[in-house]
C-alpha positions as CSV (number, residue, x, y, z in Angstrom):
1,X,0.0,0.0,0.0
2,X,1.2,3.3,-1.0
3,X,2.9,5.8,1.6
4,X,-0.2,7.7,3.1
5,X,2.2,10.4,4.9
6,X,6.2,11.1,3.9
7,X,8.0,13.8,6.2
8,X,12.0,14.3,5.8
9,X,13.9,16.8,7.7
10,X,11.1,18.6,8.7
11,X,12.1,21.4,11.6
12,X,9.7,24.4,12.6
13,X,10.8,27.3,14.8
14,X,8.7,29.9,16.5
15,X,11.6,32.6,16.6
16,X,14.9,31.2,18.5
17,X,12.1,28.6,19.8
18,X,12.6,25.4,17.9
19,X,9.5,22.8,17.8
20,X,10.5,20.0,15.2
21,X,13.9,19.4,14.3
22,X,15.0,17.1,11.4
23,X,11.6,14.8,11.9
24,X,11.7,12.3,9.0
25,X,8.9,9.3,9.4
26,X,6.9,7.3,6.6
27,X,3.4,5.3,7.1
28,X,1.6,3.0,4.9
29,X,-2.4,4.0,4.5
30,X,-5.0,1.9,6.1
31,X,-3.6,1.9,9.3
32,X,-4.7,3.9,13.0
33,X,-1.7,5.5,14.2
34,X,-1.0,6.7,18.0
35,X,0.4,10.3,17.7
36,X,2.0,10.6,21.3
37,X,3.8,12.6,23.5
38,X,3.8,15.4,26.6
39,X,2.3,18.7,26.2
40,X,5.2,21.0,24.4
41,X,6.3,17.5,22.5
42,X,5.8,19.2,18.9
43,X,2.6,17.3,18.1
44,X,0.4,20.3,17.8
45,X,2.7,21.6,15.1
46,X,3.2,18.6,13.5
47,X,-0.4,18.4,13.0
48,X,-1.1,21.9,11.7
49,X,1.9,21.3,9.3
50,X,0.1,18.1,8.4
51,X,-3.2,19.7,8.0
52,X,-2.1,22.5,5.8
53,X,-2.5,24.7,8.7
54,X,1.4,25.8,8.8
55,X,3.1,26.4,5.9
56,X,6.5,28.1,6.9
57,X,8.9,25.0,8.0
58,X,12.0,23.4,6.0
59,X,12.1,19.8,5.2
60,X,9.4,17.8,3.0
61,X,6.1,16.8,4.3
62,X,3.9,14.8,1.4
63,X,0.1,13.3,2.0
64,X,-0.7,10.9,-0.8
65,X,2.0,12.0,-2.2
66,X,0.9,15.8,-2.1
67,X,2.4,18.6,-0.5
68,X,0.1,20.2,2.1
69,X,-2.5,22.4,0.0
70,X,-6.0,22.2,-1.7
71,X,-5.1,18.6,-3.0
72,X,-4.8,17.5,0.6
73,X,-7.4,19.3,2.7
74,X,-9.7,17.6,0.2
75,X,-8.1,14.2,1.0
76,X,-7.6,14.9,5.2
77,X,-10.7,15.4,7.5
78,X,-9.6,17.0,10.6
79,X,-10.2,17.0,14.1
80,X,-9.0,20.3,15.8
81,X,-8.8,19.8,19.9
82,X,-10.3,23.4,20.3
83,X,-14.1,23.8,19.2
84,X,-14.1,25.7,15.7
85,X,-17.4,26.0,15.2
86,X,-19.5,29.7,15.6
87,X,-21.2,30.1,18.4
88,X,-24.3,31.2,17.2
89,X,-24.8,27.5,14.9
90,X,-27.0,25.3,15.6
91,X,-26.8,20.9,15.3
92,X,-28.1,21.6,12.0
93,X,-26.5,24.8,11.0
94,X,-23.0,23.1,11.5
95,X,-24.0,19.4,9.6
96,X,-25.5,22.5,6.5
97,X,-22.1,24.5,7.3
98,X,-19.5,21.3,6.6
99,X,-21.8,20.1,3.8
100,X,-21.3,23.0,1.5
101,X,-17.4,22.8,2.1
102,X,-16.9,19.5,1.2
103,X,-18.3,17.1,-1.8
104,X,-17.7,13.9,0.1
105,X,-19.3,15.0,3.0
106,X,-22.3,12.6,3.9
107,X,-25.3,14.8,5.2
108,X,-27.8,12.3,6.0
109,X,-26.0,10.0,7.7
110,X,-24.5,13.7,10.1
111,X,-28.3,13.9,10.4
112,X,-28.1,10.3,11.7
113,X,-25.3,10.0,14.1
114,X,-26.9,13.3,15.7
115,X,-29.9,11.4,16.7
116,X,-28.0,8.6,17.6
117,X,-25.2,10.8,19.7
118,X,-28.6,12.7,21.5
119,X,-27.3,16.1,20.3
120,X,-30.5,18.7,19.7
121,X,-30.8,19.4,16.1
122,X,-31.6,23.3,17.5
123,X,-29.4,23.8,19.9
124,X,-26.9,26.6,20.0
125,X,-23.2,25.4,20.1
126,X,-22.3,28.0,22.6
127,X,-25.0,26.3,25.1
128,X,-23.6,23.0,24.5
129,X,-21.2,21.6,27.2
130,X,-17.7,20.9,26.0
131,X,-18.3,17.0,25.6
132,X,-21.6,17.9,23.1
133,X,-19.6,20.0,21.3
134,X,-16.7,17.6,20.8
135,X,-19.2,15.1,19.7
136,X,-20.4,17.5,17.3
137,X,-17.3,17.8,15.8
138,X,-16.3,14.5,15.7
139,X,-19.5,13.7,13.8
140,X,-19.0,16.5,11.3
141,X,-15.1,14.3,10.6
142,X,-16.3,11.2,10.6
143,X,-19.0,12.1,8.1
144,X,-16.5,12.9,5.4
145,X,-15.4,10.3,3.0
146,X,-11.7,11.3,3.8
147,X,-8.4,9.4,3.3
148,X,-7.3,10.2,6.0
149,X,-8.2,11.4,9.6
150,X,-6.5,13.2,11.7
151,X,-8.2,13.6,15.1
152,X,-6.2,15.7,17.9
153,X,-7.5,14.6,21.6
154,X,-10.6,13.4,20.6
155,X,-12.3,12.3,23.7
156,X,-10.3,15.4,25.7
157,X,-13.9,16.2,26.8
158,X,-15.8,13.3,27.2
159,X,-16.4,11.2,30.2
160,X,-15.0,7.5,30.9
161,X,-18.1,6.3,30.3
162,X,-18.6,8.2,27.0
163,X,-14.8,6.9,25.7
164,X,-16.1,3.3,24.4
165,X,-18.6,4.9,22.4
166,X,-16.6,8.0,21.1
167,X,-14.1,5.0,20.1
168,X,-16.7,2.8,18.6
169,X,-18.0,5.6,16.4
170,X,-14.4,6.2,15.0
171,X,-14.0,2.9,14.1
172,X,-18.0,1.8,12.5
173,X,-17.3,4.9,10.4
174,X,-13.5,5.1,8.9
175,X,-14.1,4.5,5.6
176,X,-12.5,0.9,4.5
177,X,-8.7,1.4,3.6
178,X,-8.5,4.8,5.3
179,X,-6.1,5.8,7.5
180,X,-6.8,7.7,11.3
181,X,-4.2,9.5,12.7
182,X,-4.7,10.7,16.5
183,X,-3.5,12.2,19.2
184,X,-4.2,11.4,23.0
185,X,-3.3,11.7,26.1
186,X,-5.6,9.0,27.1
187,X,-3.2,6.3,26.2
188,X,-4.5,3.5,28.4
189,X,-7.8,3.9,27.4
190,X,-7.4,3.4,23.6
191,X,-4.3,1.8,22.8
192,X,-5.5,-1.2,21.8
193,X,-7.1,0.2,18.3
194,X,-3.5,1.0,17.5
195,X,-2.0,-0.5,14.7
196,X,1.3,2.2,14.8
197,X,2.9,4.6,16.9
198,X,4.6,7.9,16.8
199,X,5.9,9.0,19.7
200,X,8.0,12.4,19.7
201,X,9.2,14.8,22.7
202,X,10.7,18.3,22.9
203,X,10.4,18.2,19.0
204,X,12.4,14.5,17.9
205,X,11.1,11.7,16.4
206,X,11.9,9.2,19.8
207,X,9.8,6.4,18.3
208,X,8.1,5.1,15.2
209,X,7.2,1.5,15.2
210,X,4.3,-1.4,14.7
211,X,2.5,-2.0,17.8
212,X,3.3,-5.9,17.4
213,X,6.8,-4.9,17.9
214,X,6.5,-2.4,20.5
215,X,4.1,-4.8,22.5
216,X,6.8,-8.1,21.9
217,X,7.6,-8.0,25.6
218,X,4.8,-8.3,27.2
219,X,4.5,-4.2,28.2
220,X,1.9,-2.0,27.4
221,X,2.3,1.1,25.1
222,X,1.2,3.3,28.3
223,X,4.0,1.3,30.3
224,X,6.6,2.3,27.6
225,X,5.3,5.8,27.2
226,X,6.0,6.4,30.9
227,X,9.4,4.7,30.8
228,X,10.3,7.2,27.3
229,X,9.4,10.0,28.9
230,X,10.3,9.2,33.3
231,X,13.3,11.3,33.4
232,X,12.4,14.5,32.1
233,X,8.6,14.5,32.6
234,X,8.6,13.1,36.0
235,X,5.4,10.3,34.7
């Protein structure tokens, strides 16, 4: 299967602040990839570099073989951690909102997942609590017939008990042969849907491996996320 997302030498600096340096990682499409790492690890940027969002870094970053732009937006569905949506929009204005930016967006099945996610059709985002409004938005992705997802701290907002099913409607709804890219903190809770991981800190690449061969001993990827980062992070 054909490389999904290329990235060679990439480094982004915010002034004398440096957030990636010489990142260089390859993955195969089709797969759900762990994006992990502390707050300040350079994930953020690497998404927004990923998503077209920032455009001024060195090195070579390719999605399907495209270079972040129109090409790829149209390909990548993304999950912002932050709400994006107006306050003012309602259920339905957001589902009309999405479905006029994007062809492959599916607008009866948004109408769908809204009943069965128990979100008002008339409600006002700003009068929805956080975890309504994340499920809003991850409806609104997971509608789209994308390539790939990228989904930053999708259940962030969400209770324990909501985690399964936030999880569950990821997985019923990729697209077959698409790939999901996503970043948590919640590591124990939904490492097992992993097929790869990406773990970087302070702005390296520290790991980039199968979960099959991360796993061989008999740890956890939560167990070797503490043990990466014990020293500096105090986990």
């Amino acid at each position: 299967m054909s490389q999904i997302i290329s990235v060679r030498n990439l480094s982004k600096s915010y002034g004398s602040h440096q957030v990636l340096s010489n990142v260089s990682f390859d993955f195969e499409g089709g797969q759900i990839i762990g994006l992990l790492g502390p707050n300040g690890s350079g994930k953020t940027s690497l998404i927004k570099i990923l998503t077209g969002l920032i455009n001024d870094y060195s090195g070579e970053v390719l999605i399907d073989g495209n270079k972040p732009g129109k090409v790829s937006k149209s390909l990548v569905a993304f999950l912002p951690e932050k709400t994006y949506l107006a306050s003012w929009m309602t259920s339905d204005d957001a589902v009309n909102y999405i479905a006029d930016f994007y062809d492959d967006f599916d607008k009866a099945k948004a109408m769908h997942m809204m009943d069965v996610f128990q979100l008002p059709h008339k409600q006002k985002v700003k009068t929805m609590s956080k975890g309504m409004q994340e499920k809003l938005q991850l409806l609104l992705v997971m509608c789209r017939n994308a390539k790939l997802y990228i989904l930053d701290e999708p259940m962030g907002g969400v209770d324990p008990a909501a985690r399964d099913f936030i999880l569950e409607t990821i997985l019923k709804n990729r697209p077959e042969g698409s790939t999901i890219l996503m970043s948590t903190h919640l590591i124990q809770d939904v490492e097992e849907i992993f097929d790869s991981i990406l773990m970087i800190g302070r702005g390296s690449l520290l790991m980039k491996d199968t979960v099959a061969n991360i796993t061989k001993s008999g740890k956890t990827i939560n167990d070797i996320f503490k043990e990466v980062f014990s020293v500096d992070w105090n986990f």
